[in-house]
MDTraj code that builds the backbone (N, CA, C; nanometers):
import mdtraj as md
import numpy as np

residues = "UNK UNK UNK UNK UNK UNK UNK UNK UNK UNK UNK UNK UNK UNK UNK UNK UNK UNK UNK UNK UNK UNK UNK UNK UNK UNK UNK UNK UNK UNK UNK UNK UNK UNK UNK UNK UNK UNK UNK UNK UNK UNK UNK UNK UNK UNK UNK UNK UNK UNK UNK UNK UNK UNK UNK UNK UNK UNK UNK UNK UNK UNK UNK UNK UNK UNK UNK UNK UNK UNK UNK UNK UNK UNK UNK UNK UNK UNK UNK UNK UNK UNK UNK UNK UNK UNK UNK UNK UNK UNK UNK UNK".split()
xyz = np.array([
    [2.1794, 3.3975, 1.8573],
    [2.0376, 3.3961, 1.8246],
    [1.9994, 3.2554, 1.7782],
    [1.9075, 3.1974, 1.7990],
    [1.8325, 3.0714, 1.8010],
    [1.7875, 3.0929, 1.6489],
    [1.7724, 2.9571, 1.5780],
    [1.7074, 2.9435, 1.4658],
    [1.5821, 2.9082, 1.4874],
    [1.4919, 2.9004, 1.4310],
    [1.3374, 2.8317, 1.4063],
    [1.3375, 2.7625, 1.2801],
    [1.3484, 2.6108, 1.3450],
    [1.3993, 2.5551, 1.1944],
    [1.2041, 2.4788, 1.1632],
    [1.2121, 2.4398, 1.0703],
    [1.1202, 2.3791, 1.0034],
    [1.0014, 2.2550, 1.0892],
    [1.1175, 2.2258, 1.1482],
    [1.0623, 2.1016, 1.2343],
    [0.9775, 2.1375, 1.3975],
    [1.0596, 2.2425, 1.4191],
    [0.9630, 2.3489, 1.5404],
    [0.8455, 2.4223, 1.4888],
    [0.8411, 2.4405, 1.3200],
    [0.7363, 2.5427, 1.2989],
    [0.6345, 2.4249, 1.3303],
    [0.6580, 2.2956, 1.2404],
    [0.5454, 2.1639, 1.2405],
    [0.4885, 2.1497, 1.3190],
    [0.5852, 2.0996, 1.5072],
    [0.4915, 2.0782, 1.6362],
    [0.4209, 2.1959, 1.6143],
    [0.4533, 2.2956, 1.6410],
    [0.3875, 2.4166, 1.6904],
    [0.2387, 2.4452, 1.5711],
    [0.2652, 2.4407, 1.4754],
    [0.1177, 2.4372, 1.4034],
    [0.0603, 2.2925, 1.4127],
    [0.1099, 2.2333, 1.4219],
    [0.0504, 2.0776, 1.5007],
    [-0.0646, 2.1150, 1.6109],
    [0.0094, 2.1324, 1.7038],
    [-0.0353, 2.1625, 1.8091],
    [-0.1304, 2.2465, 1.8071],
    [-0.1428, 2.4261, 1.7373],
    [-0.2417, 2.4806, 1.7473],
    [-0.3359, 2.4451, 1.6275],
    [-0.3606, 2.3904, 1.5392],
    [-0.4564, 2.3250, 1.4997],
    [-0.5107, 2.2174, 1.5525],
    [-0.4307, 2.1289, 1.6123],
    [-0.5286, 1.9821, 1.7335],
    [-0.6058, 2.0933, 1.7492],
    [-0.5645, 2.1757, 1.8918],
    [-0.6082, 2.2058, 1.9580],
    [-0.7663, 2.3274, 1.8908],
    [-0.7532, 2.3441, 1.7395],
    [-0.8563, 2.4358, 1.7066],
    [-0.9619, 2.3412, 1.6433],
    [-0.8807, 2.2244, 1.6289],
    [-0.9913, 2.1048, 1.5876],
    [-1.0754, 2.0325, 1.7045],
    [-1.0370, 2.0396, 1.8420],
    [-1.0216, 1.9618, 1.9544],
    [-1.1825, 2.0822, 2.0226],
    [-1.1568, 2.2180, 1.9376],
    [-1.2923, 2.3276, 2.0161],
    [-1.3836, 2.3369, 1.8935],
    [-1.3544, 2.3579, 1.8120],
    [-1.4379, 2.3404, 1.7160],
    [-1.4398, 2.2936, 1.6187],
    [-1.4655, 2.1536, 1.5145],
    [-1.4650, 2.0890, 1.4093],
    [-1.4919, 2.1801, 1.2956],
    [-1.5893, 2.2566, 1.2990],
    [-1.6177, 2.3499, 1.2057],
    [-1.5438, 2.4539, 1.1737],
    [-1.4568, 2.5564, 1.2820],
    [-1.3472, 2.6370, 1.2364],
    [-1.2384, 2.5168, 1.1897],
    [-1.1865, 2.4134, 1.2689],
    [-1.0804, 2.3797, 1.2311],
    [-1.1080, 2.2796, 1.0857],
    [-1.1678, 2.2783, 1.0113],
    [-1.2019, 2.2317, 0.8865],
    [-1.1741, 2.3382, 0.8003],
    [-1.1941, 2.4722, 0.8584],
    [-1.2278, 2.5753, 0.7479],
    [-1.1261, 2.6148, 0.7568],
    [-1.0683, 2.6398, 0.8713],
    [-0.8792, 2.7291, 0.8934],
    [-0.8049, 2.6037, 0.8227],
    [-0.8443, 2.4836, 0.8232],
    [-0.7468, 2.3739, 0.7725],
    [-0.7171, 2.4086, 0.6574],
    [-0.8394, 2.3998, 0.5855],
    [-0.8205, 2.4034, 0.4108],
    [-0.8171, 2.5476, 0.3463],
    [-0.8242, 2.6548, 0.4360],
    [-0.8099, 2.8158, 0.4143],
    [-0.6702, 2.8355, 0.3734],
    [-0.5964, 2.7672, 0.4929],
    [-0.4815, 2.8480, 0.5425],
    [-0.3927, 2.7065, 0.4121],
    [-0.4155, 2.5807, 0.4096],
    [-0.3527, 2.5494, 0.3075],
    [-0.3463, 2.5547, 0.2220],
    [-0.4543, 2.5984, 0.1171],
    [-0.5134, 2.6294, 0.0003],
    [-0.4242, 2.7844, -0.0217],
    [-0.4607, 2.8723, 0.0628],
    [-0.3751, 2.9860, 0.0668],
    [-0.2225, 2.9875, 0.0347],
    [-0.1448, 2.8995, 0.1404],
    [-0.0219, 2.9071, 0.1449],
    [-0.0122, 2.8221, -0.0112],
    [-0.0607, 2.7484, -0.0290],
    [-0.0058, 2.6794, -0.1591],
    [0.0085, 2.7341, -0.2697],
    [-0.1073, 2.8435, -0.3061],
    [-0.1251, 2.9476, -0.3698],
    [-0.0364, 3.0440, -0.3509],
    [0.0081, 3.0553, -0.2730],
    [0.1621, 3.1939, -0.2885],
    [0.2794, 3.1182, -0.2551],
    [0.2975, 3.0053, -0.2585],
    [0.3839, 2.8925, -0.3092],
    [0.4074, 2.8465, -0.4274],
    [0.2950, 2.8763, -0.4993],
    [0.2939, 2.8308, -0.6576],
    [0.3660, 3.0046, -0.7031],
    [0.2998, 3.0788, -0.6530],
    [0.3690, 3.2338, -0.7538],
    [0.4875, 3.2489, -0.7145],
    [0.5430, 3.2181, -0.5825],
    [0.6698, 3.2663, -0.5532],
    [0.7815, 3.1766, -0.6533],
    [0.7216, 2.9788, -0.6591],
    [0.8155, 2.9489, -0.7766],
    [0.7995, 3.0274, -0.8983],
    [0.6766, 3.1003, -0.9824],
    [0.7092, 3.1362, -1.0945],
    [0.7500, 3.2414, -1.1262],
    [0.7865, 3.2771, -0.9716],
    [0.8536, 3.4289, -0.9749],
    [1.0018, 3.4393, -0.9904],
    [1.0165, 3.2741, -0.8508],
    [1.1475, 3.2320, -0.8880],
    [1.2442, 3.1803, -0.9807],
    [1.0954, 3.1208, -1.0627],
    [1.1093, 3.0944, -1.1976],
    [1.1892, 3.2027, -1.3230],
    [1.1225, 3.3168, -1.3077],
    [1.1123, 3.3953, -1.4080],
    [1.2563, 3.5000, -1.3796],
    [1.2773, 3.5277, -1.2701],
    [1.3827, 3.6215, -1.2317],
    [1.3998, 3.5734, -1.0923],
    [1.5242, 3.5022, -1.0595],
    [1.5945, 3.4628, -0.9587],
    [1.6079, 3.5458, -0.8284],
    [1.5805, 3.5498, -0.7305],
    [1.6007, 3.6160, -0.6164],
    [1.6370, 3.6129, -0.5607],
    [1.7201, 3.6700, -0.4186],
    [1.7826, 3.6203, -0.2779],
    [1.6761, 3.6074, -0.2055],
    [1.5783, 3.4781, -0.2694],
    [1.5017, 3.4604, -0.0812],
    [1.5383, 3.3129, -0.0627],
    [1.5505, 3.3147, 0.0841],
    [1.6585, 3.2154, 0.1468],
    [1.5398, 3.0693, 0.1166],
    [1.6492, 2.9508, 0.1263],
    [1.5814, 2.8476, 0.0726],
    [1.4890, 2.7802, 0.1595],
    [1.4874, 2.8377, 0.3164],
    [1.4162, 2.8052, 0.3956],
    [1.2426, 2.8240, 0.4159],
    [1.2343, 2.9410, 0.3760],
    [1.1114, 3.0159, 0.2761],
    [1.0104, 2.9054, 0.2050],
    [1.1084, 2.8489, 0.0810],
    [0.9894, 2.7334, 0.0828],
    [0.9776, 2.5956, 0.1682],
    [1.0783, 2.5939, 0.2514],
    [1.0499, 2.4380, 0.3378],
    [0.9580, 2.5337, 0.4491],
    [0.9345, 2.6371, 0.4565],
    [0.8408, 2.6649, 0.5691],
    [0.7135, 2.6863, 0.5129],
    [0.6921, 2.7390, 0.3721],
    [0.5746, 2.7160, 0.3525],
    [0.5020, 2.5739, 0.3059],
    [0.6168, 2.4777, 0.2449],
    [0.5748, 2.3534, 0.2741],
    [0.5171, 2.3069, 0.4218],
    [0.6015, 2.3207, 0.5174],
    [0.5040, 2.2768, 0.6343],
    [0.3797, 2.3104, 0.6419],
    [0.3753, 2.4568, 0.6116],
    [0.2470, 2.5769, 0.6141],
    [0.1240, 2.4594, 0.5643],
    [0.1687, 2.4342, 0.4671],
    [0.0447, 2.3290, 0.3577],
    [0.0227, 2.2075, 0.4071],
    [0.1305, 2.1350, 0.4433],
    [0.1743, 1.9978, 0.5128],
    [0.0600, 1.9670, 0.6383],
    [0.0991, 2.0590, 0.7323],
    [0.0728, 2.0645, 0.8224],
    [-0.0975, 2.0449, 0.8476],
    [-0.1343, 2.1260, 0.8389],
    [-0.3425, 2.2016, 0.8485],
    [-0.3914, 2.0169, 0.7776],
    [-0.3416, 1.9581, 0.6515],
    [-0.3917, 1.8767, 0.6264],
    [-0.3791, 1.7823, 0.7221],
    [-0.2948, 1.7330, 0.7648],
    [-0.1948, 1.6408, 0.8578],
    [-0.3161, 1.6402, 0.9343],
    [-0.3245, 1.7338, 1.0318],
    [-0.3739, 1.7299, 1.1579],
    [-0.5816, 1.7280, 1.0612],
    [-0.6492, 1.7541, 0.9846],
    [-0.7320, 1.7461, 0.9547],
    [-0.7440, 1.5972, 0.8882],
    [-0.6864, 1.5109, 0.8489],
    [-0.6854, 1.3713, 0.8357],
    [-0.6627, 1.2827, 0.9410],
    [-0.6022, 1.3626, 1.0680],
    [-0.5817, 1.2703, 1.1650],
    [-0.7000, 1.2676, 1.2442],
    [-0.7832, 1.4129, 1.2498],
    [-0.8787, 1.4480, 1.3126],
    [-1.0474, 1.4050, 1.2353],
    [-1.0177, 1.4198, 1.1398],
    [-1.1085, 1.2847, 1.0700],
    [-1.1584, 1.1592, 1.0835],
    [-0.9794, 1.0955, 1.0876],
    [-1.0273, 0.9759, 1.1363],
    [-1.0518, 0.9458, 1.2621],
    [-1.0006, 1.0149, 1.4052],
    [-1.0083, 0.9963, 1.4728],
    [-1.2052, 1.0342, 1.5180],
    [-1.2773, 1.1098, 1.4909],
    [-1.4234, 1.1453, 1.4582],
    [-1.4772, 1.0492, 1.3668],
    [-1.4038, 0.9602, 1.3235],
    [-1.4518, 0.8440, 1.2169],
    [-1.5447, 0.8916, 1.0872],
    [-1.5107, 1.0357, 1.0768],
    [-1.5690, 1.1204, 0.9833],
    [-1.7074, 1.1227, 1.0008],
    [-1.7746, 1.1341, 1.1177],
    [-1.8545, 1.2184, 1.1507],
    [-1.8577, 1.3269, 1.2052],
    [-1.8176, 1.4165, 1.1454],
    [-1.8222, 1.5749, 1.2309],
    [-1.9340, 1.6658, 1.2453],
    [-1.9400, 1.7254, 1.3542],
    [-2.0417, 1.7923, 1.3812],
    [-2.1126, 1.8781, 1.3303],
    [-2.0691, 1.9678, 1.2349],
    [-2.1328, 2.0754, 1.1909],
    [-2.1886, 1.9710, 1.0154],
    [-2.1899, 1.8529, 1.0286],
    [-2.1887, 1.8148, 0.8347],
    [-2.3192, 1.7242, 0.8928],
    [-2.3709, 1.7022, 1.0141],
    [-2.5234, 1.6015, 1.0725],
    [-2.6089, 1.7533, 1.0579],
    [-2.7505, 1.6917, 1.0078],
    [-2.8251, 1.8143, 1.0698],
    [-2.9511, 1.8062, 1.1469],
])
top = md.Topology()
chain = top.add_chain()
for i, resn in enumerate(residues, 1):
    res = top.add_residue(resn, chain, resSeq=i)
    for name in ("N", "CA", "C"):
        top.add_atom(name, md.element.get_by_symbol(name[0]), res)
traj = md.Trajectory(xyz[None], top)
């Protein structure tokens, strides 16, 4: 059985965020900072969970939700500048 290591999750949410930034500026602004804001947030409880009473969840868990967070920004700073931070839905 094949692993899915950390570095395949990256392209791959790479890729489908370009590509949700590439159709719409306005979802991919909002899924950007949703989905990182989110994951960071059950990134912060799972350390104080891990904190508080130790668990078997594998250590990969948080390098994937690091990407989770990593990632959405990544591609929303690249897509920024590349729009020279004029995006469409923020003119009226």
């Amino acid at each position: 059985m094949l692993r899915f290591g950390a570095l395949e999750l990256f392209i791959v949410e790479f890729i489908l965020f370009a590509i949700l930034w590439l159709v719409s500026d306005f979802l991919g602004t909002m899924f950007s900072l949703g989905i990182s804001l989110t994951a960071f947030c059950i990134l912060i409880i799972s350390f104080i969970a891990e904190w508080l009473e130790p668990s078997k969840v594998p250590r990969w868990y948080f390098s994937f939700m690091l990407v989770t967070i990593v990632t959405p920004l990544l591609v929303a700073g690249i897509m920024i500048y590349i729009f020279e931070g004029k995006l469409a839905w923020m003119s009226f």
